[in-house]
Every structure is written in C-alpha cells, then in structure tokens.
N, C-alpha and C positions, 0 to 999 in steps of 0.2 A: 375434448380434453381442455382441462383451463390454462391460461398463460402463466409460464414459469415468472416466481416472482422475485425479485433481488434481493440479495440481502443488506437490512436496512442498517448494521453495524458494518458491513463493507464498504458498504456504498459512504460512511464516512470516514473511513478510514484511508479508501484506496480512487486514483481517477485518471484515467487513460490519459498518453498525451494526445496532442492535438492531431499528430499524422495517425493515433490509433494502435501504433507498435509498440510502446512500452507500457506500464502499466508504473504510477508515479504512488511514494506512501510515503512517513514520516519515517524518524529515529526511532526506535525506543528509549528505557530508561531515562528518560528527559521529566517524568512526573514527580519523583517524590525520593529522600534520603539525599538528596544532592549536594551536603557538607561536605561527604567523603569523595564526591569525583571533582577532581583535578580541574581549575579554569577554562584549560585547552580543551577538555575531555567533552565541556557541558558546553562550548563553541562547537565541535564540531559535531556533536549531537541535533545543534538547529539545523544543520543543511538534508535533506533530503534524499534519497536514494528510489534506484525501480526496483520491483519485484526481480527476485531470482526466476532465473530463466525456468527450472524447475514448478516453481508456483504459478507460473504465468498464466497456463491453463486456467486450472484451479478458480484462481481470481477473479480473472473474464468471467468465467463462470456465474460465479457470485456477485460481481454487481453488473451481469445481463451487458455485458459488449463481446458474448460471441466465445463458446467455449475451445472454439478452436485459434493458435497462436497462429500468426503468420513467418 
C-alpha cells in the first residue's frame, strides 16, 4: 500500500505547535472588500487562532502529524 500523502493546500494553511498539541491557522475574511470592516475589526483579524477542538482530528489528518488528537 502506498504512503498517505498530505494535503498540499493544508499544509499551507494550517501547522502544529512546537509541543505537537494544537494545531496553529490564520483569520479569515482579511483578503478582500475590506472598506466595509471596521479598523478594530481588520486588527484583530491579523492575530491568529488554533483549530477548534472539533477539527483537530480532521486537520492532523491532512497535513500527516497523526490522525489521532492527544
């Protein structure tokens, strides 16, 4: 059987932290119409967040660090 392979839009989207336990992505809505959102709105769009606990699996999955959460 051949080795599972990652997926290559995941893989630039999403990347585990360094201990391995969360799983690190950007904002959305930050690309494009952005007259209409509010100063504060398009600050706090640059900080980053992890994956929902729900997705986490999932994720791992897709860019190959192990489909199972700890």
């Amino acid at each position: 059987m051949p080795k599972m392979k990652s997926h290559s839009g995941a893989k630039k989207r999403f990347k585990a932290t360094s201990g391995g336990t969360k799983i690190k992505r950007a904002s959305q809505n930050k690309n494009h119409i952005l007259n209409k959102k509010s100063r504060e709105r398009k600050r706090k769009l640059r900080q980053g967040d992890y994956v929902a606990s729900g997705q986490d699996r999932m994720i791992r999955a897709l860019i190959g660090k192990g489909g199972k959460s700890n």
